[in-house]
N, CA, C and O of each residue as an XYZ file, in Angstrom:
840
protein
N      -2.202     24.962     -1.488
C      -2.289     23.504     -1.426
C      -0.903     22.899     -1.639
O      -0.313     23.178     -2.683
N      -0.451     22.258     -0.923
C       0.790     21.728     -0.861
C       1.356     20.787     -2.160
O       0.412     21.174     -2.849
N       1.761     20.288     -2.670
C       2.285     19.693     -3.962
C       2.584     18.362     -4.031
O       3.440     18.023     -3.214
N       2.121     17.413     -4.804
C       2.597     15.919     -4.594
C       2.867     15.274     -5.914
O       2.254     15.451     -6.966
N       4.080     14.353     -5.635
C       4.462     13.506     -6.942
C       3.734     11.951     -6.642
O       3.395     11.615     -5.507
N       3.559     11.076     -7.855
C       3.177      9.881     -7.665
C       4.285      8.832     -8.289
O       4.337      8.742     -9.516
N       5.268      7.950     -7.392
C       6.139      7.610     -8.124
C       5.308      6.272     -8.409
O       4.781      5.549     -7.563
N       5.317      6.083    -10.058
C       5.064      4.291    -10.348
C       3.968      5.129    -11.588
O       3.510      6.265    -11.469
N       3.826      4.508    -12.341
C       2.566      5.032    -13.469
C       2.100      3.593    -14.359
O       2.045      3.453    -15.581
N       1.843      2.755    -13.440
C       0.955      1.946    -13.527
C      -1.001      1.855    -13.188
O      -1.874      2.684    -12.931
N      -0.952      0.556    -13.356
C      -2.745      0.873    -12.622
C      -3.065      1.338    -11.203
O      -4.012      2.012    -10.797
N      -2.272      0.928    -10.708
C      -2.084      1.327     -9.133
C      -2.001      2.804     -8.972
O      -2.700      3.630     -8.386
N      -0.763      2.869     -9.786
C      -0.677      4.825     -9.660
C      -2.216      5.325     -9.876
O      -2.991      5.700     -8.996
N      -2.457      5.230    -11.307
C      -3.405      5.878    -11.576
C      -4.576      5.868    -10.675
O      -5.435      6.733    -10.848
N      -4.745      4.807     -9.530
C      -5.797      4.601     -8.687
C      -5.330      5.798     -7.764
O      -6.100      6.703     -7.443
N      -4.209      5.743     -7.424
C      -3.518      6.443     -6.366
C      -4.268      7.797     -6.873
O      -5.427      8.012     -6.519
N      -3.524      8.751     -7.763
C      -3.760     10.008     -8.526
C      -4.997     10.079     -8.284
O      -5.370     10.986     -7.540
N      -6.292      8.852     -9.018
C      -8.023      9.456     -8.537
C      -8.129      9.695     -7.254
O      -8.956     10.530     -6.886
N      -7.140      8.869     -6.105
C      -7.854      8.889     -4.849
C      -7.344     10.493     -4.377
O      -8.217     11.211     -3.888
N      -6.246     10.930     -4.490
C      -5.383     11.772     -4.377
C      -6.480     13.133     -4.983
O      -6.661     14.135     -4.290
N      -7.039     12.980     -6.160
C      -7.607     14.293     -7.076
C      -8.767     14.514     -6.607
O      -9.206     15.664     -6.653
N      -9.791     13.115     -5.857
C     -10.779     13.137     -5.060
C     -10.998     13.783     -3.904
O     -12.000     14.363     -3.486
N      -9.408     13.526     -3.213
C      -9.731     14.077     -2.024
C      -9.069     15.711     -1.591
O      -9.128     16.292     -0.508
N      -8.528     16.090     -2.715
C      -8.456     17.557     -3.085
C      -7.536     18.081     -1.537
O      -7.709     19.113     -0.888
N      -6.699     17.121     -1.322
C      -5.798     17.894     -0.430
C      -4.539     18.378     -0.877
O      -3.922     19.319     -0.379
N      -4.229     17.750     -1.749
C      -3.058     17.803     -2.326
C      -2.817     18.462     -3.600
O      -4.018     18.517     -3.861
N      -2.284     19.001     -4.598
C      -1.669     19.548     -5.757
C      -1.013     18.633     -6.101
O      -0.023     18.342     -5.430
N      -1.436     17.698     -7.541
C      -0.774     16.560     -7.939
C       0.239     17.125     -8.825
O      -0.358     18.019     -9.424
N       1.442     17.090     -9.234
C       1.921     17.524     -9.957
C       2.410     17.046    -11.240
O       2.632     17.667    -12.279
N       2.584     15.292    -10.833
C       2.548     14.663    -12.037
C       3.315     13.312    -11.237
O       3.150     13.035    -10.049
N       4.288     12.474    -12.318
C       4.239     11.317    -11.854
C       5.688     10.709    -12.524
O       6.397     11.289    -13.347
N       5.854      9.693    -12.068
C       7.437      9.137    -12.911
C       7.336      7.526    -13.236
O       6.317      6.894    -12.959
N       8.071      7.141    -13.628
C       8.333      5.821    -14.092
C       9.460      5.522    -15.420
O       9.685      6.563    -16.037
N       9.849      4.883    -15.706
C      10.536      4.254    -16.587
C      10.613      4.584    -17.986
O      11.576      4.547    -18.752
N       9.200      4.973    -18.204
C       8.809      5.287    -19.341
C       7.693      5.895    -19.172
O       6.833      5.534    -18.368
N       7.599      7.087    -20.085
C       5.994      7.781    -20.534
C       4.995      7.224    -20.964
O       4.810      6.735    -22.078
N       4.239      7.290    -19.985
C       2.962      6.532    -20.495
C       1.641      7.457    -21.147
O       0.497      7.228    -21.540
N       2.484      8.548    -21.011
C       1.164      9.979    -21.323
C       0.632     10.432    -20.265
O       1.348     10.446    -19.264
N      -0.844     10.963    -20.149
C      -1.092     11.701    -19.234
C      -2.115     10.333    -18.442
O      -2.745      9.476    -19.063
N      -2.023     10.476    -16.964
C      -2.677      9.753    -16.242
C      -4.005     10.602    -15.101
O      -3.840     11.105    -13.989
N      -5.189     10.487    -15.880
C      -6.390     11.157    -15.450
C      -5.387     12.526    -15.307
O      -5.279     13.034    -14.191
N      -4.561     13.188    -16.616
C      -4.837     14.177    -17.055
C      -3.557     14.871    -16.309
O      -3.233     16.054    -16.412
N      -2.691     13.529    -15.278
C      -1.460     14.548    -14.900
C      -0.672     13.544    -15.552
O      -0.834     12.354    -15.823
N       0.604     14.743    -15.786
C       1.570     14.523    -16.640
C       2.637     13.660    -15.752
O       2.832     13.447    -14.555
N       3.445     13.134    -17.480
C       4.694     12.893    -17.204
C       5.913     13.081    -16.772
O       6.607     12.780    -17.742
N       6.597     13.390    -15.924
C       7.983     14.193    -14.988
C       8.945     13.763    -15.732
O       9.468     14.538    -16.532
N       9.364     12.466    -15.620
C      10.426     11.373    -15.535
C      10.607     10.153    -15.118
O       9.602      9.537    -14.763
N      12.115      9.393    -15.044
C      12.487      8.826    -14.305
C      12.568      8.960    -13.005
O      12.578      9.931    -12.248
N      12.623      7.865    -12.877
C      13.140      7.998    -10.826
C      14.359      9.032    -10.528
O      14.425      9.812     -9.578
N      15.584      8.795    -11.877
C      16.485      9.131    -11.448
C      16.118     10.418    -12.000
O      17.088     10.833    -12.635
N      15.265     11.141    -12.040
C      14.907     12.535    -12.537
C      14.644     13.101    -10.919
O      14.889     14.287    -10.698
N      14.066     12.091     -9.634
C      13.484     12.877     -9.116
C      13.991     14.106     -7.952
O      13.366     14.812     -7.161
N      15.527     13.947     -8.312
C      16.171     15.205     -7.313
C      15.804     16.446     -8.165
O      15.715     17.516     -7.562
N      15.678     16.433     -8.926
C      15.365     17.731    -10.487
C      13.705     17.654    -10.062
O      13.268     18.645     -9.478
N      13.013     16.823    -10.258
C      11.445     16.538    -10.130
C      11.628     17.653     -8.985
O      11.278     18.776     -9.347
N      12.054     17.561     -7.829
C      11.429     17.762     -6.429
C      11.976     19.857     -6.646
O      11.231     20.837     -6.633
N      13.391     19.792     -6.805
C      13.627     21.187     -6.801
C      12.925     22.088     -8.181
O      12.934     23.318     -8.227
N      12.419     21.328     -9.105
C      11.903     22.482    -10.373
C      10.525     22.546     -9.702
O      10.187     23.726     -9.609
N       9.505     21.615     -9.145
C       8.176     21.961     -8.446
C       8.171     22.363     -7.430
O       7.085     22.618     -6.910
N       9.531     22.613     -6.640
C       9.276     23.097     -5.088
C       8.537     21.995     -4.143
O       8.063     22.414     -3.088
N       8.415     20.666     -4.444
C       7.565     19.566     -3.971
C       8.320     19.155     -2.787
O       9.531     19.375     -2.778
N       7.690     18.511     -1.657
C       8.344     17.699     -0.169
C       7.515     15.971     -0.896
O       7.985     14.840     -1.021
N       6.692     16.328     -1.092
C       5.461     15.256     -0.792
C       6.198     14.327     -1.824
O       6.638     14.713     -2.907
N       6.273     12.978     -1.307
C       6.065     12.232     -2.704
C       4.921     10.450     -2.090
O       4.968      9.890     -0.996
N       4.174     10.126     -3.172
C       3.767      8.744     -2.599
C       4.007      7.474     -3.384
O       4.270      7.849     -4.526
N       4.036      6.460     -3.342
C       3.927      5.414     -3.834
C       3.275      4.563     -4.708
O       2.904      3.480     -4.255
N       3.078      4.804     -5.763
C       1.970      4.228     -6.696
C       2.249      3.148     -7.427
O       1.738      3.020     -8.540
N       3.370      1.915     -6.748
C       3.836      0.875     -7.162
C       3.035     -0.026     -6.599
O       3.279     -0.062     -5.393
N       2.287     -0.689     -6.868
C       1.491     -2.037     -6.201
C       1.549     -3.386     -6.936
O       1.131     -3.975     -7.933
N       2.713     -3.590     -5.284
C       3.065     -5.484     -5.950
C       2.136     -6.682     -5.994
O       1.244     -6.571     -5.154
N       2.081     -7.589     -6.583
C       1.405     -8.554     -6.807
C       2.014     -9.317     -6.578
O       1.579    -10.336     -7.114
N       3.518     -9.628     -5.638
C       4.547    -10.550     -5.585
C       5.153     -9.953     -4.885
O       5.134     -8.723     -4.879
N       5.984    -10.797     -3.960
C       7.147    -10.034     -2.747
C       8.201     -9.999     -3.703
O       8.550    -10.945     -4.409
N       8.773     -8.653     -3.685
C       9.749     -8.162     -3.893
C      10.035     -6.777     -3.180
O       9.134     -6.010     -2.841
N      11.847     -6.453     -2.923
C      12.120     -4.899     -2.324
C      11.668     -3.785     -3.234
O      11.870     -2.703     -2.684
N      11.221     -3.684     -4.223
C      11.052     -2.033     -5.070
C      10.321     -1.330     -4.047
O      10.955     -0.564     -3.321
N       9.458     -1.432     -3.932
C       8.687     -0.477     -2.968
C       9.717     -0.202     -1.525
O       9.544      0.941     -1.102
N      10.533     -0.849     -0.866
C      11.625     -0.220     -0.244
C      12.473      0.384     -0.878
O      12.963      1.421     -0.430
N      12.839     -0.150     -2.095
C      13.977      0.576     -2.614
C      13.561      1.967     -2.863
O      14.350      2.897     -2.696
N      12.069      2.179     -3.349
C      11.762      3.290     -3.956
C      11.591      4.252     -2.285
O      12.244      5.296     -2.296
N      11.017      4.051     -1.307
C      10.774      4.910     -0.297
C      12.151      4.994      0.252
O      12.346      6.011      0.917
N      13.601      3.813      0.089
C      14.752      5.018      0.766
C      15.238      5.688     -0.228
O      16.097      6.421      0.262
N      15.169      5.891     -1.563
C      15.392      6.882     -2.649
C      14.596      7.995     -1.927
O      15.225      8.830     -1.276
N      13.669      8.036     -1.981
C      12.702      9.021     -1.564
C      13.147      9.823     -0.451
O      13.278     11.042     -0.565
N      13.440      9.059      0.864
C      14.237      9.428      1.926
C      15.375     10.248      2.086
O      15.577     11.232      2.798
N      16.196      9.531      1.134
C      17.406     10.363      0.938
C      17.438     11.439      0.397
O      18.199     12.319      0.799
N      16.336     11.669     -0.991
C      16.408     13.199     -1.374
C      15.110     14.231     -0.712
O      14.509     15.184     -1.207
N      14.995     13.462      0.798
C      13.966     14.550      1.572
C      12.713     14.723      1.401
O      12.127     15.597      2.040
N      12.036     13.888      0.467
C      10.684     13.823      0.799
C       9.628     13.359      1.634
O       9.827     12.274      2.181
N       8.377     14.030      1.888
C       7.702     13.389      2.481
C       6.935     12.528      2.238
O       6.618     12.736      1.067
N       6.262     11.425      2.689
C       5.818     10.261      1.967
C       4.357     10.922      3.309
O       4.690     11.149      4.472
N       3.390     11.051      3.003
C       1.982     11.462      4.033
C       1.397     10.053      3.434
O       1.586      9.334      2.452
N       0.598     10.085      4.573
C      -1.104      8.787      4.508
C      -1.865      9.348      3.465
O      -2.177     10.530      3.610
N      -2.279      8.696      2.324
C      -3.035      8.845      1.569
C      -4.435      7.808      1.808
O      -4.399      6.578      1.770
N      -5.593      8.610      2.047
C      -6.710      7.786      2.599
C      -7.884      8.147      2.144
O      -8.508      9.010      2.761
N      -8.498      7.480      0.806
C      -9.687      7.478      0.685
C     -10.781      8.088      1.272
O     -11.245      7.555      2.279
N     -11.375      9.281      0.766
C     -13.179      9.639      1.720
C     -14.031      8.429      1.380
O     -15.197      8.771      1.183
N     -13.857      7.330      1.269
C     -14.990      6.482      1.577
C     -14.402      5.286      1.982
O     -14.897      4.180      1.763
N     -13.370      5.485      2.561
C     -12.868      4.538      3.734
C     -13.452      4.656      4.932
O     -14.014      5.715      5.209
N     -13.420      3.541      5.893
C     -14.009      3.947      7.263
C     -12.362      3.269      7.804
O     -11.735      2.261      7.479
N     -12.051      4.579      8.923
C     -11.053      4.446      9.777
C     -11.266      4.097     11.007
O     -10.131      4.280     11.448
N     -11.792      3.780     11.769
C     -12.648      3.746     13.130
C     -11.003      4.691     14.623
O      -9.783      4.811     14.506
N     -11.761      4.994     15.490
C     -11.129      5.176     16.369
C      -9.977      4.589     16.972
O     -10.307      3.468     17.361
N      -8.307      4.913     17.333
C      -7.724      4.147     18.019
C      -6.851      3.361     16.708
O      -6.074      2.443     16.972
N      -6.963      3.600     15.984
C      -5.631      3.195     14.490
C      -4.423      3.962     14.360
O      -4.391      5.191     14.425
N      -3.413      3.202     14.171
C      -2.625      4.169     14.089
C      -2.202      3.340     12.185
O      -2.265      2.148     11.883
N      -1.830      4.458     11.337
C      -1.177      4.516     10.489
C       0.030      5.279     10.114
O       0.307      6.476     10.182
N       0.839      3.953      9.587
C       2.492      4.726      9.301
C       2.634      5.399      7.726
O       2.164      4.975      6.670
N       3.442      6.575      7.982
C       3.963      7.127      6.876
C       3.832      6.683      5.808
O       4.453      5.620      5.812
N       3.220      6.908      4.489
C       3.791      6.510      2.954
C       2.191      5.242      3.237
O       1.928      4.705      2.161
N       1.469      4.885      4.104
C       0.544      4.160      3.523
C      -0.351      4.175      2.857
O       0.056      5.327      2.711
N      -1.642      4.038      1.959
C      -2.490      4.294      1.106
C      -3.469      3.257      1.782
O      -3.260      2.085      2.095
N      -4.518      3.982      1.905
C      -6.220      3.283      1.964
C      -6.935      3.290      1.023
O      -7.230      4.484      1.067
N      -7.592      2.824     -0.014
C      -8.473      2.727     -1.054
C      -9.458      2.722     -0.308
O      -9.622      2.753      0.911
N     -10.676      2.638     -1.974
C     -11.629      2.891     -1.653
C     -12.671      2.392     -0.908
O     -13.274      2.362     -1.981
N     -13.626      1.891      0.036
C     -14.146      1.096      0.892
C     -13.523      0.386      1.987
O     -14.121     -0.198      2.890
N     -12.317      0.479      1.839
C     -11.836     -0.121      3.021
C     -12.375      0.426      4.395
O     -12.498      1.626      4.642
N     -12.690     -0.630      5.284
C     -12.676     -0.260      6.897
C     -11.695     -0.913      8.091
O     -11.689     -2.086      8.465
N     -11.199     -0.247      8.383
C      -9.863     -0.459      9.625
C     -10.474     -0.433     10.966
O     -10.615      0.734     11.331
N     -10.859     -1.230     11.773
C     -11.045     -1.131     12.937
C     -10.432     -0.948     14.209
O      -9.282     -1.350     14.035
N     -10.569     -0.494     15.626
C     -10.327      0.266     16.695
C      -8.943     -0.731     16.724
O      -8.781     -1.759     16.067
N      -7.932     -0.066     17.754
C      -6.795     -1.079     18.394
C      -5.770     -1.435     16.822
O      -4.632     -1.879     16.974
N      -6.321     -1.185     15.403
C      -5.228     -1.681     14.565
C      -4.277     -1.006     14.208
O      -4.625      0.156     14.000
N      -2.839     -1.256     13.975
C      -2.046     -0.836     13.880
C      -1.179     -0.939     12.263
O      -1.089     -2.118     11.920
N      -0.700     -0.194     11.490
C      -0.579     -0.368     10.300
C       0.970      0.360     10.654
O       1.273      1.317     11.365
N       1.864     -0.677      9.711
C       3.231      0.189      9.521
C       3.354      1.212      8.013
O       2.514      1.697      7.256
N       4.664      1.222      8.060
C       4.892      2.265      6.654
C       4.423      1.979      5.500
O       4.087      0.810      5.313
N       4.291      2.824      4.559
C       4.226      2.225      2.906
C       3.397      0.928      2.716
O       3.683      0.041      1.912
N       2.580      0.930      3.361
C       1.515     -0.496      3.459
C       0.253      0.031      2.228
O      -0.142      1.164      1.951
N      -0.036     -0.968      1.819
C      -1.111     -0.669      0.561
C      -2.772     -1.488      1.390
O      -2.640     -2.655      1.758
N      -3.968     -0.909      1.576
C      -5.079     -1.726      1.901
C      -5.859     -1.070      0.910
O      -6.296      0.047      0.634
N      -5.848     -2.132      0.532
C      -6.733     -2.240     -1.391
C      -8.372     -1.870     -1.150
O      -8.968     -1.516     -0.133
N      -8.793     -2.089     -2.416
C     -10.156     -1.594     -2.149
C     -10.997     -2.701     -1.600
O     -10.781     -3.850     -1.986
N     -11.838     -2.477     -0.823
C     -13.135     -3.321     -0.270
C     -12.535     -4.194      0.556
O     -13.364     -4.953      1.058
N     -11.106     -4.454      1.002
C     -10.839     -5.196      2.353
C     -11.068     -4.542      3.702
O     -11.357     -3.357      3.865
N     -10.910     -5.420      4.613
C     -11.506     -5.284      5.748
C     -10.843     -5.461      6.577
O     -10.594     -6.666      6.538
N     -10.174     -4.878      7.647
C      -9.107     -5.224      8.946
C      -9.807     -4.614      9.774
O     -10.161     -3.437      9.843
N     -10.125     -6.167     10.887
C     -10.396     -6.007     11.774
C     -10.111     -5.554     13.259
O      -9.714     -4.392     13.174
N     -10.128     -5.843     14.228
C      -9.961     -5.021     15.701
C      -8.240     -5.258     16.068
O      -7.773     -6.249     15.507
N      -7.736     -4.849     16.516
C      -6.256     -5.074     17.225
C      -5.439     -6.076     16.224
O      -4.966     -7.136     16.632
N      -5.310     -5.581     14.722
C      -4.206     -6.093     14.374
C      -2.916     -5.562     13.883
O      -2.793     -4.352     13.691
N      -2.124     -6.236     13.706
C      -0.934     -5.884     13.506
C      -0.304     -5.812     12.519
O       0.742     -6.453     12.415
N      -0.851     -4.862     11.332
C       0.379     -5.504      9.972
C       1.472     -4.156      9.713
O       1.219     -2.953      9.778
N       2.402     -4.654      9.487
C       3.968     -4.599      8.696
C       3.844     -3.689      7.943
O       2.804     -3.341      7.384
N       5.355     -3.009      7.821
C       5.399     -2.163      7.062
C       5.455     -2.931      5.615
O       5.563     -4.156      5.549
N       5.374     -2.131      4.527
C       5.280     -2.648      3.456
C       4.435     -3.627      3.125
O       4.528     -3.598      1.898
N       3.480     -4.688      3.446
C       2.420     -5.195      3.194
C       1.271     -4.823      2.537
O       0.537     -3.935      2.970
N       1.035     -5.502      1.415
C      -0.241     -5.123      0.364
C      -1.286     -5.996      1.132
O      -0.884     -6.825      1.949
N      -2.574     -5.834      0.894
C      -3.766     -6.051      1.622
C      -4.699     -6.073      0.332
O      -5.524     -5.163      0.258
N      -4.654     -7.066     -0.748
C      -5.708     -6.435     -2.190
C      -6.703     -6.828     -1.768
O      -7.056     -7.294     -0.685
N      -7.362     -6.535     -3.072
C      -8.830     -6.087     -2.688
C      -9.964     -7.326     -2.695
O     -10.128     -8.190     -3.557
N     -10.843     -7.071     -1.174
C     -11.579     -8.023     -1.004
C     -10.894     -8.503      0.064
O     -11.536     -9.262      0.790
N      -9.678     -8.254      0.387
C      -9.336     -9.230      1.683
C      -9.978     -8.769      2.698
O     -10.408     -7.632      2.895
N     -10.059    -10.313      3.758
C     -10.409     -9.963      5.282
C     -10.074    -10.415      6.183
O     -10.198    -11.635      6.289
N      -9.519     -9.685      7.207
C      -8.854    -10.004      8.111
C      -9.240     -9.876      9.480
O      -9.205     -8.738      9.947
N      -9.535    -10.650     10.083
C     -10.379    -11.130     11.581
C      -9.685    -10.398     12.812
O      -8.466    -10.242     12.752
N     -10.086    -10.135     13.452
C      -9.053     -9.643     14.767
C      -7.921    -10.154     15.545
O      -8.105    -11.367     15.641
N      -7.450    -10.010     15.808
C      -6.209     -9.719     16.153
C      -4.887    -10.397     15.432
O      -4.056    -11.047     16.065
N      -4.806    -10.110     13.788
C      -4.240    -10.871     13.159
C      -2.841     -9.904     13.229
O      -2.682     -8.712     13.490
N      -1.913    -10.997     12.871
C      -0.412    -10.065     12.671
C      -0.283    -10.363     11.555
O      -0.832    -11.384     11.141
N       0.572     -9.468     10.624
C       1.205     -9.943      9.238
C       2.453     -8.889      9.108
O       2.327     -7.665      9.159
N       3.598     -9.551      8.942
C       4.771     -9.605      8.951
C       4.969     -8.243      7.762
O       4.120     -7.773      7.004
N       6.461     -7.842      7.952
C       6.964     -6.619      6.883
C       7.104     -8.135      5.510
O       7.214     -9.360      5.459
N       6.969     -6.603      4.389
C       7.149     -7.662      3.018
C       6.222     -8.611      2.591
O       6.390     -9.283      1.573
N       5.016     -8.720      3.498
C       3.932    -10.045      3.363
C       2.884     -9.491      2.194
O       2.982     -8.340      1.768
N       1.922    -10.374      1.741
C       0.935    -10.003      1.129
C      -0.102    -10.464      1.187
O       0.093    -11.676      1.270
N      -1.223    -10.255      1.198
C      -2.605    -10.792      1.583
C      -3.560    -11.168      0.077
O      -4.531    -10.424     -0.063
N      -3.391    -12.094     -0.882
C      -4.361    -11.819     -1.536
C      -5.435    -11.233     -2.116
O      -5.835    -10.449     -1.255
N      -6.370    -11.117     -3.367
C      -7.270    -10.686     -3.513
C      -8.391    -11.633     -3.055
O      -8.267    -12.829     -3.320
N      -9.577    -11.160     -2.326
C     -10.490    -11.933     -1.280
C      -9.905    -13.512     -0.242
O     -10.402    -14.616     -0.016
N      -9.051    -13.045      0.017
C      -8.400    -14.151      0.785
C      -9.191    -13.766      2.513
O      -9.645    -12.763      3.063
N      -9.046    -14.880      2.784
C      -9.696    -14.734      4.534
C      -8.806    -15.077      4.918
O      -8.082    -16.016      4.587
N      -8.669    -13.598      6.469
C      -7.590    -14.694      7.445
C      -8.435    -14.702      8.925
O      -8.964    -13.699      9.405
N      -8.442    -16.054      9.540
C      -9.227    -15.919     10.594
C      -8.965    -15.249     12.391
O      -8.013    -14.472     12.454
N      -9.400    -15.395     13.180
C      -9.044    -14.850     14.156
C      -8.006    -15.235     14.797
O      -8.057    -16.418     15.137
N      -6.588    -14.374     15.243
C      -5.441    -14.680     16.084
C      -4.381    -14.802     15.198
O      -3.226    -14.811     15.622
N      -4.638    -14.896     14.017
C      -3.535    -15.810     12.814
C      -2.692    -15.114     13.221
O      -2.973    -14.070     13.810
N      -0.868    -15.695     12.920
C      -0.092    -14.827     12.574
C       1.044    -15.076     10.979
O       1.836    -16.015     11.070
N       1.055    -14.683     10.340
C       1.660    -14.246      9.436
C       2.763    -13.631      9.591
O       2.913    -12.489     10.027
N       3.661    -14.462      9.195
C       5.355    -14.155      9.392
C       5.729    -12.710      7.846
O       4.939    -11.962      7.271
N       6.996    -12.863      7.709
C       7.633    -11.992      7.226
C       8.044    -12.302      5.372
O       9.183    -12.578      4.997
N       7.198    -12.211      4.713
C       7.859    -12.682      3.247
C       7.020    -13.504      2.843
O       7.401    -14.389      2.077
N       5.446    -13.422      3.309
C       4.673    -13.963      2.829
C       3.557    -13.334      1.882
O       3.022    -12.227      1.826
N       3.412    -14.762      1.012
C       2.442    -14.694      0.078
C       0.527    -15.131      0.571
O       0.553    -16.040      1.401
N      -0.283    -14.887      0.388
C      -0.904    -15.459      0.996
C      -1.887    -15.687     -0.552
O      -2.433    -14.589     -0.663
N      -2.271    -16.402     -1.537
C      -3.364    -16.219     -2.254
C      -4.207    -16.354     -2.801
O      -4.852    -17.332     -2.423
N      -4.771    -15.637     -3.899
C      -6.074    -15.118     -3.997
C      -6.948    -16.347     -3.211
O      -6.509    -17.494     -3.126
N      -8.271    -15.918     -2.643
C      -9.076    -16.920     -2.299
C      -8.673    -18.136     -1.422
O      -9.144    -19.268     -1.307
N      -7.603    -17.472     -0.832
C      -7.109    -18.388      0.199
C      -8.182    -18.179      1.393
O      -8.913    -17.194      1.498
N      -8.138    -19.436      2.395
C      -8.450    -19.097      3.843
C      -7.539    -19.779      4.841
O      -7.293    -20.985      4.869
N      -7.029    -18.762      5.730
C      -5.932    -19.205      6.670
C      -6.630    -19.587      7.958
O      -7.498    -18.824      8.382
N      -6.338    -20.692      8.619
C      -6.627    -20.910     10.030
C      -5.545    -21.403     11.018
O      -5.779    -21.723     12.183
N      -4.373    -21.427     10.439
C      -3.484    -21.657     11.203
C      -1.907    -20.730     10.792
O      -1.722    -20.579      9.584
N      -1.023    -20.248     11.573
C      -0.365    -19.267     11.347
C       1.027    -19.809     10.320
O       1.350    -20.997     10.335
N       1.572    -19.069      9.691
C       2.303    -18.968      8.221
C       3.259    -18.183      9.092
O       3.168    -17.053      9.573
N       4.170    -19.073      9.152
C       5.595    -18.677      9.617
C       6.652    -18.116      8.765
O       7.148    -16.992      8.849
N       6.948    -19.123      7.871
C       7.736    -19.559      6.921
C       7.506    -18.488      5.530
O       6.474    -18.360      4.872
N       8.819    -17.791      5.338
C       8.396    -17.425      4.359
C       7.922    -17.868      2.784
O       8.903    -18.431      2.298
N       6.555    -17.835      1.559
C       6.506    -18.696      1.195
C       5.138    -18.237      0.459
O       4.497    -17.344      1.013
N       4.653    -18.775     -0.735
C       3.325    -18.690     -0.696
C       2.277    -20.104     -0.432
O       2.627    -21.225     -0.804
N       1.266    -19.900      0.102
C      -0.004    -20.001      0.825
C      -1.181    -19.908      0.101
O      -1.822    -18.857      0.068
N      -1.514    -20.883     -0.466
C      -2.820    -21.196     -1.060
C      -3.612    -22.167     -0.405
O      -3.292    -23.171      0.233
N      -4.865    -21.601     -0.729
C      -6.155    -23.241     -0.465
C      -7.079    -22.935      0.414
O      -6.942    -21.990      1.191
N      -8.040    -23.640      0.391
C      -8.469    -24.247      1.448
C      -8.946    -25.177      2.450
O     -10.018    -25.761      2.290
N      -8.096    -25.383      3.649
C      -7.262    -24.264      3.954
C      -6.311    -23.649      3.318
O      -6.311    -23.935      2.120
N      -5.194    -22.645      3.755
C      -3.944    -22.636      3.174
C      -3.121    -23.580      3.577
O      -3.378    -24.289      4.550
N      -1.763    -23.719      2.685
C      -0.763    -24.603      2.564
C      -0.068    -24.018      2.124
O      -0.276    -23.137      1.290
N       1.259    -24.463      2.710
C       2.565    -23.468      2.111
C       2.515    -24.439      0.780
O       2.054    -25.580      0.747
N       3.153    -23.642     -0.399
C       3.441    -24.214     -1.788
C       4.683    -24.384     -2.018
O       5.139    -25.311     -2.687
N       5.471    -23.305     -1.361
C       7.299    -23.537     -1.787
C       7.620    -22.557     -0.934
O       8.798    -22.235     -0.780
């Protein structure tokens, strides 16, 4: 079984690690962050980030994934996947068994599917993208690398959403929207008209806020 690190040892990680220990493809090996937080559902502590050229050659590991989940636009989650890059790891799709993927999806490198999510035919997902638990993307859309998707969102067909964007927890976006680059969209929002501007987006409808 091939070997995997989880960088981030937050709540997110630890979601990551169950989905990861569930779906028994992988050899978790343990995890990093800033500080020790102890054992997370029972895998250990590595290090720092800056541990992980040592992390990767003492386990013999390629694999590494992402267990940072923003609640706010910011670069860490880039910063952390070209660290990753540079010392040669692989970042694989990590995808829930009780996700539904439907036919005709494509997913990029380093993304994560939780639990219940369903992705429908024609959608297209970039890198390191997070789709949280119990959201919903519908037929032919388009989202960005790096884009979080939390949980409960839904997204209508043929929506775009920009690199760096974020989708709320149960936020609706309706059919055609497009969603620019550096957006916020949230919680319990509903969008019916497209968010250019980078910015966050509340209400209903939404409205840019700043």
């Amino acid at each position: 079984m091939n070997k995997i690190i989880v960088v981030g040892g937050g709540g997110h990680a630890k979601v990551v690690i169950s989905l990861l220990l569930k779906n028994r493809t992988y050899e978790v090996v343990g995890y990093t962050d800033f500080k020790d937080k102890g054992p997370l559902l029972h895998i250990p502590y590595l290090g720092t980030d800056g541990d992980l050229a040592s992390i990767k050659e003492q386990n013999c590991c390629l694999n590494a994934v992402i267990g940072l989940g923003n609640t706010f636009i910011d670069s860490r989650r880039k910063t952390i996947r070209e660290r990753l890059d540079s010392l040669g790891f692989r970042l694989p799709i990590v995808v829930s068994s009780n996700a539904t993927v439907n036919l005709d999806v494509r997913l990029g490198a380093g993304t994560v599917l939780m639990d219940g999510v369903i992705i429908n035919s024609g959608t297209s997902i970039g890198e390191c993208a997070i789709v949280n638990t119990g959201s919903s993307v519908d037929h032919d859309c388009t989202i960005g690398d790096y884009v979080h998707i939390a949980p409960g969102a839904t997204l209508s067909g043929d929506v775009c959403v920009g690199t760096d964007s974020m989708i709320g927890t149960g936020a609706v976006v309706v059919q055609g929207v497009v969603i620019g680059e550096g957006c916020m969209i949230g919680a319990g929002a509903v969008v019916v008209e497209d968010c250019l501007l980078p910015g966050v987006y509340v209400g209903v409808p939404a409205r840019r806020r700043r």
